[in-house]
MARBA-3410 file (N, C-alpha, C, O; in Angstrom, 1 decimal):
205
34.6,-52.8,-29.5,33.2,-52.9,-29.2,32.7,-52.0,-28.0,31.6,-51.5,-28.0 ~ 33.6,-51.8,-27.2,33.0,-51.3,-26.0,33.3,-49.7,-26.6,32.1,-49.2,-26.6 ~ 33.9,-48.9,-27.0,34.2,-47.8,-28.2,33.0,-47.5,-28.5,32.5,-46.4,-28.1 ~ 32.5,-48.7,-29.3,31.6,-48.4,-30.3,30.0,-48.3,-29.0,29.1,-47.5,-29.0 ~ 30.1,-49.2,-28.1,28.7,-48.6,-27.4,28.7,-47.5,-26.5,27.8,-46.8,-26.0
30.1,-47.3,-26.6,29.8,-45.6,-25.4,29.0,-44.8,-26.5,27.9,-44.3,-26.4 ~ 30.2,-45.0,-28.1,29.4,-43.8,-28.7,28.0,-44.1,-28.9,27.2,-43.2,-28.6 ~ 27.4,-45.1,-29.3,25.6,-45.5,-29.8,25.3,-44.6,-28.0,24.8,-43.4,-28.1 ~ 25.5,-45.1,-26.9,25.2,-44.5,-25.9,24.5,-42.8,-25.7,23.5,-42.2,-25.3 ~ 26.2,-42.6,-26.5,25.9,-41.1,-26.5,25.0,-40.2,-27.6,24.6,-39.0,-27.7
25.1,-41.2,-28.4,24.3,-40.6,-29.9,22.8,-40.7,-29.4,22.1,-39.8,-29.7 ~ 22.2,-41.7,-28.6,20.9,-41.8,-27.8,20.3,-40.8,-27.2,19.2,-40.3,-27.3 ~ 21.4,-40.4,-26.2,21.5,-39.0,-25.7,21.0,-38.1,-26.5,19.7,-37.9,-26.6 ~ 21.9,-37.6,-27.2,21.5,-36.5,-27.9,20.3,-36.9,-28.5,19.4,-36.1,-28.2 ~ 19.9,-37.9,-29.1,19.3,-38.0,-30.1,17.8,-37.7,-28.7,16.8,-37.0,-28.9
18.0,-38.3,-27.7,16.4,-38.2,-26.6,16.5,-36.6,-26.3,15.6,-35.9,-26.7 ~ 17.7,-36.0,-25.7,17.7,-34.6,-26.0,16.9,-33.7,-26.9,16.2,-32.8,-26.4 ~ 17.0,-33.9,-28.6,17.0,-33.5,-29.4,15.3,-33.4,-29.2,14.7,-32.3,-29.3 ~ 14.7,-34.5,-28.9,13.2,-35.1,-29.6,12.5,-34.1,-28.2,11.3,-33.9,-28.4 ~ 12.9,-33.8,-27.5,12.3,-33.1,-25.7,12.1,-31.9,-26.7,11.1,-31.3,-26.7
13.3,-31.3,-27.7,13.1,-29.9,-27.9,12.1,-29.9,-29.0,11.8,-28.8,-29.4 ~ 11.5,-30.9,-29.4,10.9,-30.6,-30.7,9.6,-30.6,-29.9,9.6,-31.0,-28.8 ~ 8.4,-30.0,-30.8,6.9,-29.3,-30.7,6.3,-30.6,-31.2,6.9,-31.5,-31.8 ~ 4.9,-30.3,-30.9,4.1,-31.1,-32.0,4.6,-31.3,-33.4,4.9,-32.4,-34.0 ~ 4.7,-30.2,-33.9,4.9,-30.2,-35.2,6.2,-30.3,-36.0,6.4,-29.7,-37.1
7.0,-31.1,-35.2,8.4,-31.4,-35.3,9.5,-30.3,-35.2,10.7,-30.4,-35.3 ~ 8.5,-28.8,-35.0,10.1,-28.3,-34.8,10.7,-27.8,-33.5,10.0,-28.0,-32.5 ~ 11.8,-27.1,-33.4,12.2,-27.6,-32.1,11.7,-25.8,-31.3,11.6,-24.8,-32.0 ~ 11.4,-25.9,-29.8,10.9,-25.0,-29.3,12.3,-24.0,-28.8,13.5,-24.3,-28.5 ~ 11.6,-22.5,-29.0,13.1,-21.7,-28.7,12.7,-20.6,-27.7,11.5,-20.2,-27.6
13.4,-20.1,-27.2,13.1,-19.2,-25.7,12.7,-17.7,-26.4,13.4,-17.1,-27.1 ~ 11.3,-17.3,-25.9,10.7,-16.1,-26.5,12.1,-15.0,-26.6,13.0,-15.0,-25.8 ~ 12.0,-14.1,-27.7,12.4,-12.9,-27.5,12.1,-11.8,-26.8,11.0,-11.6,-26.5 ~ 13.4,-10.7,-26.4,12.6,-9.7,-26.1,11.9,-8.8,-27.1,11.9,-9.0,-28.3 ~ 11.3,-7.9,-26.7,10.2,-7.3,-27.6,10.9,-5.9,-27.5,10.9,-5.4,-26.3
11.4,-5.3,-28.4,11.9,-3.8,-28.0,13.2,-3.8,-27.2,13.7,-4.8,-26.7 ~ 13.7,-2.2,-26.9,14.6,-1.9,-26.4,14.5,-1.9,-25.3,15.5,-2.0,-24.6 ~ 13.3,-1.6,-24.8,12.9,-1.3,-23.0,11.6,-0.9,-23.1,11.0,0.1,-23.5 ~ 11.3,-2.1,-22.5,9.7,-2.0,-22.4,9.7,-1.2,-20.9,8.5,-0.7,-20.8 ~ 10.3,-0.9,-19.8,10.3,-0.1,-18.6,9.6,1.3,-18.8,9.8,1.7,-19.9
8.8,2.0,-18.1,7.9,3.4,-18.4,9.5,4.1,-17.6,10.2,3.6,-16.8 ~ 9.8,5.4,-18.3,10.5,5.8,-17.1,10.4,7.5,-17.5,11.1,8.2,-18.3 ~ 9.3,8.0,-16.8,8.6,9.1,-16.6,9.4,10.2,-16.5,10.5,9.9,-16.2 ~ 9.1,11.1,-16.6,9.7,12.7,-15.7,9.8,12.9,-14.6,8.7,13.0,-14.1 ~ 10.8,13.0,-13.8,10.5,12.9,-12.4,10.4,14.6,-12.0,11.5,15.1,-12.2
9.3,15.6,-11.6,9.5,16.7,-11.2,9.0,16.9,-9.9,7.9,16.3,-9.6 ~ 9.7,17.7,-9.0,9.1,18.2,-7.7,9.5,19.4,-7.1,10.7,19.8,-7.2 ~ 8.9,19.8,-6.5,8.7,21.5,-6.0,8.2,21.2,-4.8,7.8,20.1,-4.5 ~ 8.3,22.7,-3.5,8.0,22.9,-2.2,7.2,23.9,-2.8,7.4,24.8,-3.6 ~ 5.8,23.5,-2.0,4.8,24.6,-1.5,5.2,25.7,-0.6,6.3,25.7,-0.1
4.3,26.7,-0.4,4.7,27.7,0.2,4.5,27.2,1.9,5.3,27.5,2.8 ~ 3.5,26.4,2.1,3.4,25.6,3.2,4.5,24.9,3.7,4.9,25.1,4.9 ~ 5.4,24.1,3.0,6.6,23.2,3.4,6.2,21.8,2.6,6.9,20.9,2.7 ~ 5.3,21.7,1.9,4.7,20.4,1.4,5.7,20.2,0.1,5.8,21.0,-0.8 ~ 6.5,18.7,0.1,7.0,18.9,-1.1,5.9,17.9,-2.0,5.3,17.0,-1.4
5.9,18.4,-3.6,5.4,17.8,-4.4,6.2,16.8,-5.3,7.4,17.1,-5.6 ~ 5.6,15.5,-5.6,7.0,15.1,-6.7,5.5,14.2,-7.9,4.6,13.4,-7.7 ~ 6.0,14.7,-8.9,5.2,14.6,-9.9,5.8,13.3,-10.7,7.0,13.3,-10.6 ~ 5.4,12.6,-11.3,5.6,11.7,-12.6,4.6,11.4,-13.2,3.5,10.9,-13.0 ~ 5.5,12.1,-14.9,3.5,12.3,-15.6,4.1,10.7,-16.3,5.2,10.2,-16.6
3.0,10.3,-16.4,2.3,9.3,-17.9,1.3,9.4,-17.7,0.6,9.3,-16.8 ~ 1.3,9.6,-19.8,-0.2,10.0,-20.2,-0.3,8.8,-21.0,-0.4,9.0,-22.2 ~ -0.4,7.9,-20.7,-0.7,6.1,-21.4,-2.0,6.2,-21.1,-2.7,5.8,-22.0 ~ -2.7,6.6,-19.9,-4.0,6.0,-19.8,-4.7,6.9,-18.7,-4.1,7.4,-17.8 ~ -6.1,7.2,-19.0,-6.5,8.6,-18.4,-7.1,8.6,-17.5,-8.4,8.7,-17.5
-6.0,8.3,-15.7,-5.9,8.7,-14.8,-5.3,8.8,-14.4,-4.4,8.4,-15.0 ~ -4.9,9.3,-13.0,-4.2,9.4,-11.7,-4.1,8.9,-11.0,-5.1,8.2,-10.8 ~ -3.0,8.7,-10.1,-2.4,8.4,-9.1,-1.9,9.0,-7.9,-0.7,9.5,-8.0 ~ -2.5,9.2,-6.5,-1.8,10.2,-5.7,-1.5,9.6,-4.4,-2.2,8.6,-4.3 ~ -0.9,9.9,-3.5,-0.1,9.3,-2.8,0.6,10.9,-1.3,1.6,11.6,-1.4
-0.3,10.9,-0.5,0.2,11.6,0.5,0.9,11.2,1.7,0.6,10.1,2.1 ~ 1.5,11.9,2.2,2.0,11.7,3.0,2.4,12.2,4.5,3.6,12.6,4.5 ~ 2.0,12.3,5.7,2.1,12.9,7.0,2.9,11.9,8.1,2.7,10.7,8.2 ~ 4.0,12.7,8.9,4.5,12.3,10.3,4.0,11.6,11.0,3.2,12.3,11.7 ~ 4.0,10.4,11.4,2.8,9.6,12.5,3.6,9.0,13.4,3.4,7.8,13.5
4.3,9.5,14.0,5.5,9.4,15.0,6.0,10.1,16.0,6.7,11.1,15.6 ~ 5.9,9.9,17.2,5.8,11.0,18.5,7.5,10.0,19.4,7.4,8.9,19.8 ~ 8.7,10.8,19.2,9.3,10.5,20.5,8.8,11.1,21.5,9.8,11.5,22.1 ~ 8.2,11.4,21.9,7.8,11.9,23.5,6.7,10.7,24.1,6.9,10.0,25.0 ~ 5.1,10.7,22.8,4.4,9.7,23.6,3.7,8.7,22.3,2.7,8.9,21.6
4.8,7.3,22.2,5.0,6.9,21.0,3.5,6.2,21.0,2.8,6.3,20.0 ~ 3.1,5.6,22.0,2.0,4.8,22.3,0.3,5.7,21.9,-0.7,5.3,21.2 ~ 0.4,7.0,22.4,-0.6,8.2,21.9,-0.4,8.3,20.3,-1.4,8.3,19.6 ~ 0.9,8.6,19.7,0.8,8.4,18.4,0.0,7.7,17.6,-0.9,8.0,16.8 ~ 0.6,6.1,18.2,-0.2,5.2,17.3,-1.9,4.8,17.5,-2.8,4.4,16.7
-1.9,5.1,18.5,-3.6,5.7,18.6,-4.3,6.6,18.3,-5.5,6.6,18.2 ~ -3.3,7.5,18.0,-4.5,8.7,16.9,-3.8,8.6,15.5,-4.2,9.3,14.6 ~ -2.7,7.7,15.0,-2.4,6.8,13.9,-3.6,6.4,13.4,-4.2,6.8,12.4 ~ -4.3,5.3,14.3,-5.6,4.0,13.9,-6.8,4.9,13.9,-7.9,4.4,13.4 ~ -6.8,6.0,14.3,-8.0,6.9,14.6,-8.3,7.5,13.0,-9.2,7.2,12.1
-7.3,8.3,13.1,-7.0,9.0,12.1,-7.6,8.1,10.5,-8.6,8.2,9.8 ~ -6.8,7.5,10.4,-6.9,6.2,9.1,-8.1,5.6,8.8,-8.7,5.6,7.7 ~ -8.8,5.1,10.2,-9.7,4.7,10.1,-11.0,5.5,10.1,-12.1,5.1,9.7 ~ -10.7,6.6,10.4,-12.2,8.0,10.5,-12.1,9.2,9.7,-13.0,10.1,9.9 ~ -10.8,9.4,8.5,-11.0,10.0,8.2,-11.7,10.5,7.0,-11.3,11.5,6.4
-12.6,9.8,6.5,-14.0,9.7,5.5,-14.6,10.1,6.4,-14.8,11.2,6.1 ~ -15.1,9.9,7.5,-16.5,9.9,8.7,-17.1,10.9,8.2,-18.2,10.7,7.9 ~ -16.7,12.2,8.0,-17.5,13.0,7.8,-17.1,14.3,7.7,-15.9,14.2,8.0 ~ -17.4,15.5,7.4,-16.8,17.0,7.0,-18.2,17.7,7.3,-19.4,17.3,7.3 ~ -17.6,18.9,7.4,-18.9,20.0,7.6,-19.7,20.3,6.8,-20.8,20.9,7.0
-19.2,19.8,5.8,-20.4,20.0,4.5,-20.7,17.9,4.1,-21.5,17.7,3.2 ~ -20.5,17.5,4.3,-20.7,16.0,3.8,-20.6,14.9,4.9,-19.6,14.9,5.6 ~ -21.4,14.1,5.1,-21.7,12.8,5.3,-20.6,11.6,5.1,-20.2,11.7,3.9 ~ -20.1,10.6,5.9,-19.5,9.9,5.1,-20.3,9.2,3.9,-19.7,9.1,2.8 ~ -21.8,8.6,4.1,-22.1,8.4,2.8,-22.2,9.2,1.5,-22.5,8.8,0.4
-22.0,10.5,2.0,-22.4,11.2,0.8,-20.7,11.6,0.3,-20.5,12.2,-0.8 ~ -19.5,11.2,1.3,-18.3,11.1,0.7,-17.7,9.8,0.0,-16.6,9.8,-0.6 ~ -18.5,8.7,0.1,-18.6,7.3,-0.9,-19.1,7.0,-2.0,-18.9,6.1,-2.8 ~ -20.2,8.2,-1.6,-21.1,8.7,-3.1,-20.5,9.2,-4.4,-20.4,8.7,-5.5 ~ -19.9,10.6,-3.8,-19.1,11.4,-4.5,-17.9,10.6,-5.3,-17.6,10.6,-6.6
-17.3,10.0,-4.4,-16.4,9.0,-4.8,-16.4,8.0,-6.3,-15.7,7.7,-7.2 ~ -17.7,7.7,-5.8,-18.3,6.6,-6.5,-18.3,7.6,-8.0,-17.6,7.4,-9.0 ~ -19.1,8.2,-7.9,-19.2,9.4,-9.1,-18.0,9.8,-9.8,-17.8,9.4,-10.9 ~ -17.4,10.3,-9.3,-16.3,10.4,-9.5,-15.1,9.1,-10.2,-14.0,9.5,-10.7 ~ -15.4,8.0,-10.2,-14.6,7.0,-10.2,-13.5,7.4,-9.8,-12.5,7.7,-10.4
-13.7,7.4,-8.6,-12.6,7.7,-7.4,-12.2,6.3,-6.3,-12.9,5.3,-6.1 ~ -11.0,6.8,-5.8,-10.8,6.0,-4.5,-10.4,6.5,-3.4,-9.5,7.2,-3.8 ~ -10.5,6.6,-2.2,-9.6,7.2,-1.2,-9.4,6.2,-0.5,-10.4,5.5,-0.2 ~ -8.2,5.9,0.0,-7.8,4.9,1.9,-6.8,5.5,2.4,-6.2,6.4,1.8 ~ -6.4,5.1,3.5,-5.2,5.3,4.1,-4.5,4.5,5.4,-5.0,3.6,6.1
-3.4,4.9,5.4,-3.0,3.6,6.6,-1.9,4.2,6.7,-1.3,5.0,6.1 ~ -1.7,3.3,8.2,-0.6,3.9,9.0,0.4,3.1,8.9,0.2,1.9,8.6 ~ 1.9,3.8,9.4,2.8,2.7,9.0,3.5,3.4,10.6,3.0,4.3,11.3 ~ 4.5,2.9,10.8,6.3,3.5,12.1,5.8,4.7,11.5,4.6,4.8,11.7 ~ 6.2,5.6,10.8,6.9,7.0,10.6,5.8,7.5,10.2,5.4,8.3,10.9
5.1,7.3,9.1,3.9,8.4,8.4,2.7,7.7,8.2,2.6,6.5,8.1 ~ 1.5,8.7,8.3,0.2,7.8,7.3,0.3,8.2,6.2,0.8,9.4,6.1 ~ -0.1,7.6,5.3,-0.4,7.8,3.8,-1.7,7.6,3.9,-2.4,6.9,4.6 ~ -2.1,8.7,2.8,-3.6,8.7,1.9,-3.8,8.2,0.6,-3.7,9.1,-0.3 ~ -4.0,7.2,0.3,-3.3,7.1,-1.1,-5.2,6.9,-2.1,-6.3,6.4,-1.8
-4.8,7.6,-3.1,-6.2,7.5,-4.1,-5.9,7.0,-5.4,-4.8,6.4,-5.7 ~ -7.0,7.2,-6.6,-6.8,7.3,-7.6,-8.2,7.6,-8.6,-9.3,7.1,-8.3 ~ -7.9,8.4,-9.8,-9.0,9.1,-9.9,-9.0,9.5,-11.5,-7.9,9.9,-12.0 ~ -10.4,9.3,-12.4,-9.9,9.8,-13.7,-9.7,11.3,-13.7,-9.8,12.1,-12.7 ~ -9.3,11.4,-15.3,-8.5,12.9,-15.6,-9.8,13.2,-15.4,-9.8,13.6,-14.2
-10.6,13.3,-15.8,-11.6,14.3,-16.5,-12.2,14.5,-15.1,-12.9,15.5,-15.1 ~ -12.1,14.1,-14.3,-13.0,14.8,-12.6,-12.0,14.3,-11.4,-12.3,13.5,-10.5 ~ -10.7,15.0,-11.8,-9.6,15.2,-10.9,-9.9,16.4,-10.0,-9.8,16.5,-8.8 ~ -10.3,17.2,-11.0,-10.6,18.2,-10.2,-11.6,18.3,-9.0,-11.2,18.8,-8.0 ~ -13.0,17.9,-9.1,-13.6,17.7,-8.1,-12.9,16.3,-7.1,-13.4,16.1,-5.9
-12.1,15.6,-7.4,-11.1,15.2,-6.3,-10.6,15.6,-5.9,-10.6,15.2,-4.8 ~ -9.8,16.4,-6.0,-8.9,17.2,-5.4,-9.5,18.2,-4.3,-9.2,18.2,-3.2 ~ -10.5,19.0,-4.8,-11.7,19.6,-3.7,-11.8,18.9,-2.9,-11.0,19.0,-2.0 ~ -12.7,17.8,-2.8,-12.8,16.7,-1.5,-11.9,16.1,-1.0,-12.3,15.5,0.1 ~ -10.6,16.0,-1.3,-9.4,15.7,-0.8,-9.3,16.9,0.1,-9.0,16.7,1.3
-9.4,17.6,-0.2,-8.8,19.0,0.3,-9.7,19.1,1.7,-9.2,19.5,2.8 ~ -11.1,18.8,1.3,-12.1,19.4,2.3,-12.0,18.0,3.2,-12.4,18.1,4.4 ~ -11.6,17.1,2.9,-11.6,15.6,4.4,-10.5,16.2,4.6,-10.5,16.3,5.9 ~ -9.2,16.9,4.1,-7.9,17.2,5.2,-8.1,18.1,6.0,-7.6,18.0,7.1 ~ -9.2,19.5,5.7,-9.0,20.7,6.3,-10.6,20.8,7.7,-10.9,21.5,8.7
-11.5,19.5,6.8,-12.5,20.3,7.4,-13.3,18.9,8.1,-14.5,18.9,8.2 ~ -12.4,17.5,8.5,-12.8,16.9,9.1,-13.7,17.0,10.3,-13.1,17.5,11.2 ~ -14.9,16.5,10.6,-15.3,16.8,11.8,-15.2,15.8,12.9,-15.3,16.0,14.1 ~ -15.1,14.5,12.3,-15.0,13.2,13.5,-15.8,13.2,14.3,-15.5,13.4,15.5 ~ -17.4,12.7,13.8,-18.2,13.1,14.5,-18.3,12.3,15.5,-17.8,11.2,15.3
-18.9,12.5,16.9,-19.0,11.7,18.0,-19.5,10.6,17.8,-18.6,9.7,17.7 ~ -20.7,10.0,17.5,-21.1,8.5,17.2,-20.3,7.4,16.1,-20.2,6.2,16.1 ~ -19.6,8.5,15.2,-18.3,7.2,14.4,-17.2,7.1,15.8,-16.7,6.1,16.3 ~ -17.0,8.3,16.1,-15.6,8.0,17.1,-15.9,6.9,18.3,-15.1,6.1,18.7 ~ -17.1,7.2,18.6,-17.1,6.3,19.8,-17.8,4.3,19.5,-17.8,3.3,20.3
-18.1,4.6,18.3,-18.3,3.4,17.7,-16.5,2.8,17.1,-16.3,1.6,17.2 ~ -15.7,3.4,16.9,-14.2,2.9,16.3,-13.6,2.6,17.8,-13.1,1.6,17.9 ~ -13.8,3.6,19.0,-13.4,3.2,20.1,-13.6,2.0,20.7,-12.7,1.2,21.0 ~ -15.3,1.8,21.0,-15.4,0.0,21.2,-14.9,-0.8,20.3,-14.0,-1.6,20.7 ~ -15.4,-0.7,18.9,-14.2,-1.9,17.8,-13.3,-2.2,18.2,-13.0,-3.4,18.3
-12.2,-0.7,18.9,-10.8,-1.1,18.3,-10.4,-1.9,19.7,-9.6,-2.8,19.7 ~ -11.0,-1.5,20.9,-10.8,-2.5,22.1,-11.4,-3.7,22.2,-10.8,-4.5,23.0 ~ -12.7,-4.3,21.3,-12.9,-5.7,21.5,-11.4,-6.3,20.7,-10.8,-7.3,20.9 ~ -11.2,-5.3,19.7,-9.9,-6.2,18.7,-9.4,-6.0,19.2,-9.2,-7.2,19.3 ~ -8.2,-5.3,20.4,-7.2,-5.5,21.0,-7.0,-6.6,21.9,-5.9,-7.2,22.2
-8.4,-6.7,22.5,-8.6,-7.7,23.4,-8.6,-9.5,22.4,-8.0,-10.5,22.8 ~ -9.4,-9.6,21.2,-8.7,-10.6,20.8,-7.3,-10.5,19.8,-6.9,-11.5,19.2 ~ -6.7,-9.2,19.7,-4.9,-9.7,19.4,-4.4,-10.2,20.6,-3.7,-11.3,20.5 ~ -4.6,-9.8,21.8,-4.0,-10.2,23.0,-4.3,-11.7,23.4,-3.7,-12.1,24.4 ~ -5.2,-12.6,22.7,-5.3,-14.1,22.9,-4.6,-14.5,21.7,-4.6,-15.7,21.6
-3.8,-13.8,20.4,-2.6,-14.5,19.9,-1.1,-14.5,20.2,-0.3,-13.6,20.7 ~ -1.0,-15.7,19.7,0.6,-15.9,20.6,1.1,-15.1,19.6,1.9,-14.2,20.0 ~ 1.0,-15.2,18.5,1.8,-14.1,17.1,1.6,-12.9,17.5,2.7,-12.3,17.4 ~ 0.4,-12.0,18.1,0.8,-10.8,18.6,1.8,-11.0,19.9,2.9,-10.4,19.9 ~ 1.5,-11.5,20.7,2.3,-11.3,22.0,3.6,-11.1,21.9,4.3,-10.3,22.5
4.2,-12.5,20.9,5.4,-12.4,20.2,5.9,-11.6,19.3,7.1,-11.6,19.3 ~ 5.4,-10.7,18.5,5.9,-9.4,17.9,6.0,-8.6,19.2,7.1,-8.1,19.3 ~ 5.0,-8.4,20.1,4.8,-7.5,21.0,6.1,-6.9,21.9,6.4,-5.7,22.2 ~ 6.7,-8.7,22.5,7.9,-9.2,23.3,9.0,-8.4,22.2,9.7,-7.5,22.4 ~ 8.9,-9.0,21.4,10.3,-9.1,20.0,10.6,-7.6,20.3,11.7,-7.2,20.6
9.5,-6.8,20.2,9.9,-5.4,19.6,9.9,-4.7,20.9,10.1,-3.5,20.6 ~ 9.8,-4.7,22.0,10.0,-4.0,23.6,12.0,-4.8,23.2,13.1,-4.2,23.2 ~ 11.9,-6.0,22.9,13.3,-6.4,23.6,14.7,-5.5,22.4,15.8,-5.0,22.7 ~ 13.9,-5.6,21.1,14.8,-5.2,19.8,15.1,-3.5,20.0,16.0,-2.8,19.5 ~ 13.9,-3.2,20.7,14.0,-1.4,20.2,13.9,-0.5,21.6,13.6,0.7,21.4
14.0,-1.1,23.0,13.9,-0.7,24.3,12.5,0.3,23.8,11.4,0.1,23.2 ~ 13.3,1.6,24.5,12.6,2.9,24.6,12.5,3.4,23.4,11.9,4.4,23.7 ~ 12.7,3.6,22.0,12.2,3.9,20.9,10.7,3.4,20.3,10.0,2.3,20.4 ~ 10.5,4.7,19.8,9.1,4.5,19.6,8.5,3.5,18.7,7.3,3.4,18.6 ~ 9.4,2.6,17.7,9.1,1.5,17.5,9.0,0.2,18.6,8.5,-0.9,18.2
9.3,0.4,19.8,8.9,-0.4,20.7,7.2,-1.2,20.5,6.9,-2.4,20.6 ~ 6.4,0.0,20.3,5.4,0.0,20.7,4.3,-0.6,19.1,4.3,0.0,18.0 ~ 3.7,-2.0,19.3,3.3,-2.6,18.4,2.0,-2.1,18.2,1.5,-1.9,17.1 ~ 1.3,-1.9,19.6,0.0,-1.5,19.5,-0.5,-0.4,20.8,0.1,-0.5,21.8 ~ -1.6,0.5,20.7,-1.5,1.0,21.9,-2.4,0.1,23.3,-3.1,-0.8,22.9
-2.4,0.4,24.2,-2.8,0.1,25.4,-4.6,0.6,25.4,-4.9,1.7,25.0 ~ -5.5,-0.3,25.8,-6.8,0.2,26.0,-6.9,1.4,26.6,-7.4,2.3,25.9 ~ -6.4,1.8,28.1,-6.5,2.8,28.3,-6.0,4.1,27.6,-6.5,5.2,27.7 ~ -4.9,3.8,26.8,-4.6,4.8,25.6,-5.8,5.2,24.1,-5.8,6.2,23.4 ~ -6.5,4.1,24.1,-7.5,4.3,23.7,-8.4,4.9,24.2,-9.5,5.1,23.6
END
């Protein structure tokens, strides 16, 4: 008897087991398949040096008709790491402001037209510019790419308008304990390397 109720026991089991895997419709549910051999994109990777020193690195897919671009510049001073990162935030933040031929609104315009995007930001070692843009008026992106890198003007009333901003905001990072604490962390973790430096000093502004 006791034999016989382990097994009824165990047949219950299975049997409550069994009824979890079944669907509405009595049959039992099964773990999707994969679909294909490799659903992963895995592009051409090509790249080349400009005559400037600029390396290029390309990956085409033509699945869907635009671009993707992604630049990249040095934003890192051992000599004066704290001046870096202040013309880091400068830089990122003003460089739409304006060009000798365009407005920043008439560079949000263009943009806009274009079904374009431009931003950028600063990181430790480089800023990036990163965009994206359809095929068919790459080319007039690429122009205005060209003309915010070469022919920025930074005009005085955006700069001295980012200057106040960026000091009322420093002044409230400095009433969080979370900045102070990164602040502490990274003077103790990295001395005199220019990662020391979390943010610059007002007067470096």
């Amino acid at each position: 008897q006791e034999g016989r109720g382990e097994r009824e026991t165990g047949d219950r089991k299975q049997e409550t087991g069994n009824r979890r895997q079944e669907t509405g419709n009595g049959k039992k549910e099964q773990a999707p398949q994969p679909q294909g051999k490799d659903r992963v994109f895995r592009g051409k990777v090509e790249e080349k040096r400009l005559v400037n020193g600029l390396k290029v690195i390309l990956v085409r897919d033509t699945r869907l008709p635009f671009l993707k671009t992604k630049l990249f510049f040095p934003a890192n001073s051992q000599s004066n790491a704290e001046r870096s990162a202040a013309q880091s935030e400068a830089l990122t933040d003003l460089f739409k402001a304006g060009t000798q031929k365009r407005s920043s609104a008439k560079i949000e315009a263009d943009l806009g037209l274009m079904g374009a995007f431009l931003g950028a930001g600063a990181g430790r070692d480089f800023i990036s510019i990163d965009g994206s843009v359809l095929s068919e008026t790459s080319d007039e992106y690429f122009s205005l790419l060209a003309e915010i890198l070469r022919e920025s003007n930074f005009p005085t009333n955006e700069l001295e308008l980012w200057r106040a901003n960026t000091l009322e905001e420093l002044k409230d990072e400095r009433t969080r304990p979370s900045f102070l604490r990164d602040e502490r962390w990274a003077a103790e973790i990295f001395g005199e390397h220019p990662y020391a430096t979390v943010a610059p000093k007002p007067q470096t502004i």
